[in-house]
N, C-alpha and C positions, 0 to 999 in steps of 0.2 A: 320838246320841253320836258324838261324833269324834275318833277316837285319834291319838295319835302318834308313830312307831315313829322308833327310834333303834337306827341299826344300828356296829354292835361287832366287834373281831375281836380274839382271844385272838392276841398276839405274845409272841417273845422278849423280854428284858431286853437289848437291847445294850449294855449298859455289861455285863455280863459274858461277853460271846463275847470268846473269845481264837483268834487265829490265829495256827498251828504250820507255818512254813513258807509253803506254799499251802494248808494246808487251815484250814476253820473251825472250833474245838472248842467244841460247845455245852453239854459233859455238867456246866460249872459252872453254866449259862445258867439263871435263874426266868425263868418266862410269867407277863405282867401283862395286862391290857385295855391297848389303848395308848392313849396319850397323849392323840391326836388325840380319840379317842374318847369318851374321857371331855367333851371340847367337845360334842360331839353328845349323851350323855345328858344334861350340865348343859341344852344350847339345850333338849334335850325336856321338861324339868322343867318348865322354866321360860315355853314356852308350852300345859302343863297346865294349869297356876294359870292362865292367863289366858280359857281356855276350862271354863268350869265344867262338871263331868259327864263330864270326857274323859278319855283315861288314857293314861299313857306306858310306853308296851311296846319291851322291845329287841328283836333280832332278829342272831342269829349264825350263821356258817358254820362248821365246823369238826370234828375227829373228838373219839374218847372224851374225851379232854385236856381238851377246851375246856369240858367239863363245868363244871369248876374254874370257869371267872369266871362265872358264871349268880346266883352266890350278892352274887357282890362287883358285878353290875350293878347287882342288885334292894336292896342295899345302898346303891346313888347314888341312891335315889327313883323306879325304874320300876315299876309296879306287876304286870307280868308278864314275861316271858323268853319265845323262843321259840329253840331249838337246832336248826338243819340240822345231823345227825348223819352225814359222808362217810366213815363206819365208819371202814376203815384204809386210806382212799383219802388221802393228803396234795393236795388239793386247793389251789394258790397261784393260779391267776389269774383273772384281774376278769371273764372271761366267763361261768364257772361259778357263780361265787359269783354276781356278780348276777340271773344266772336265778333260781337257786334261791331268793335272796330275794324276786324277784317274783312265783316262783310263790305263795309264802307268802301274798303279800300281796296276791293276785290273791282268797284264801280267806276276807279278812276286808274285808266291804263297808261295816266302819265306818273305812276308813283314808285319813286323809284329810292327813297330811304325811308322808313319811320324811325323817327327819335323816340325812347322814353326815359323817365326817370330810372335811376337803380332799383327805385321801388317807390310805394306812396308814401306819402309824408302819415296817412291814417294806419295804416296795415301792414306798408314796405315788406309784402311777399316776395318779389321778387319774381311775379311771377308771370305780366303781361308781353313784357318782349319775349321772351320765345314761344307765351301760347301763340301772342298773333305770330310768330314767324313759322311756327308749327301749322295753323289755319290755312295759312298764301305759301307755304312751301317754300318758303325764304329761308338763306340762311340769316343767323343769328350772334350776335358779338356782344358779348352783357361785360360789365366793370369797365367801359372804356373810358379814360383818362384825357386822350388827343385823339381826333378823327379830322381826313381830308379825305378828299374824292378827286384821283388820277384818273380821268377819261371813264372809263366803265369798271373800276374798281375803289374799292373802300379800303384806304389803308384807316386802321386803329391798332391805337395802342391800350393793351388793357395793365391795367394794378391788381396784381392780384395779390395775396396775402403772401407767400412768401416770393415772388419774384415780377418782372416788366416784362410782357408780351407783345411781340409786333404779329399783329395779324393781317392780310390782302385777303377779301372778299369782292365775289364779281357781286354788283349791283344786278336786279335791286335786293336790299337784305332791310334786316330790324336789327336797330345795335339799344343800349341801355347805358347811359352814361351817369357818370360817378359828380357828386357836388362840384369835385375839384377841376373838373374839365372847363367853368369858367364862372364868371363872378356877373351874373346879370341887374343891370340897373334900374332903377325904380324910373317909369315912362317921366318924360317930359309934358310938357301942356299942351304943345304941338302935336304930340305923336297922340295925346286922348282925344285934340280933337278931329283928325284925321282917321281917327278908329271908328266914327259914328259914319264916314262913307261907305267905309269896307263892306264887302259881302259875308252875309252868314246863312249858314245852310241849314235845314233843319229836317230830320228823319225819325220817324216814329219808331219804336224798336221791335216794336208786335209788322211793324211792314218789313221787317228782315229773316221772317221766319226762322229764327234759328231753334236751335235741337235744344231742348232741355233749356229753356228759358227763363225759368221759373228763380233761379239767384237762391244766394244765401244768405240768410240777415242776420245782424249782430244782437246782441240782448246789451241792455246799457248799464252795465255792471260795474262798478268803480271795487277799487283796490285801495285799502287804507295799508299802510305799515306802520306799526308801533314798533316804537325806538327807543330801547331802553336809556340811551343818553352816558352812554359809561364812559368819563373821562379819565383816563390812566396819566396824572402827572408825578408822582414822585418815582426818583429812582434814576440809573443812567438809560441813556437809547436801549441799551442791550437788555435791562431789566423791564422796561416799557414792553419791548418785542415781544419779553421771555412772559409776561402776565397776560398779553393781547394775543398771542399763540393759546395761552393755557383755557382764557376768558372762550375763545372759538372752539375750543376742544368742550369744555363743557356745554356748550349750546350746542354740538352735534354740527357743527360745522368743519371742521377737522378731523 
């Protein structure tokens, strides 16, 4: 059997953080799976079917909260969950987190891709698929666009800013895929209520002994921008240009 784990991170909603001044107000704020991520479950799904007998498992970081999406992953078609539980540790950066998912995955010797987003929908470092594939000694494929698995190798294809790359990796590896690799759909009523059989796993993060555990945490700092509001209408296109070149030049932006 060859599984394939798709790994997930319970974020905020930002379309509802409001900032009060300098600070950021969360207390209207709902936690979704993000965005990204839900790419990475669809990519996992969808090279299940294609490997008969395999199974696609999530794998999250995060404290009691992050409980909540376990239900609504196994709801997108995974057929198990696994929670790193960092108590009331708030936990935010990519060092942590990715150990602790390799230790995981260090435990199950039928793991044979992890999926992840390009980056999180909070932070989008960019930085988890190659730590874990740095951790497990895997190679690693980040911006891929289309991915299959021919027998014991990974073809993907990566987008990269200026050009299309077909890359072949022998399995098992970590790749990182890009929104546009597929379009995932909001679960059915059948597949939520089939989610409450599934199995979920759950692992304390102080039981994985890792190096330097201790994480970095954010301060909750919001960012206002004041907008002078300068509407340039009279004149032609090229008089328009020639005053909004000149307006940049004087505010030190040009």
């Amino acid at each position: 059997m060859r599984n394939i784990y798709a790994c997930f991170k319970w974020v905020i909603d930002e379309a509802d953080i409001r900032i009060e001044g300098k600070s950021a107000d969360f207390t209207r704020a709902r936690w979704k799976i993000g965005d990204y991520d839900l790419n990475a479950i669809e990519a996992a799904n969808q090279v299940k079917e294609s490997l008969p007998g395999s199974e696609a498992i999530g794998l999250t970081v995060g404290d009691a909260d992050a409980k909540a999406s376990l239900k609504d992953a196994l709801s997108r078609g995974l057929d198990a969950v696994w929670h790193i539980n960092t108590g009331e540790s708030k936990i935010e950066d990519h060092r942590t987190s990715s150990q602790a998912l390799a230790a995981v995955l260090k435990q199950n010797a039928n793991a044979a891709l992890v999926i992840c987003a390009e980056g999180s929908q909070d932070l989008f470092g960019r930085q988890t698929a190659p730590r874990i594939a740095a951790a497990l000694n895997w190679p690693v494929v980040t911006s891929v666009a289309e991915l299959s698995i021919q027998g014991s190798v990974l073809e993907a294809t990566r987008k990269l800013e200026g050009c299309i790359e077909k890359v072949n990796v022998e399995l098992p590896a970590v790749v990182s895929v890009l929104p546009s690799i597929n379009a995932p759909e909001y679960p059915k009523l059948k597949a939520i209520m089939e989610a409450k059989k599934k199995p979920i796993f759950e692992v304390e993060i102080s039981e994985l002994e890792l190096k330097d555990a201790q994480g970095l945490h954010s301060q909750d700092e919001g960012y206002v921008m004041n907008r002078k509001n300068i509407v340039i209408k009279e004149g032609s296109t090229e008089e328009k240009v020639a005053q909004l070149v000149e307006s940049l030049k004087k505010d030190g932006v040009l």
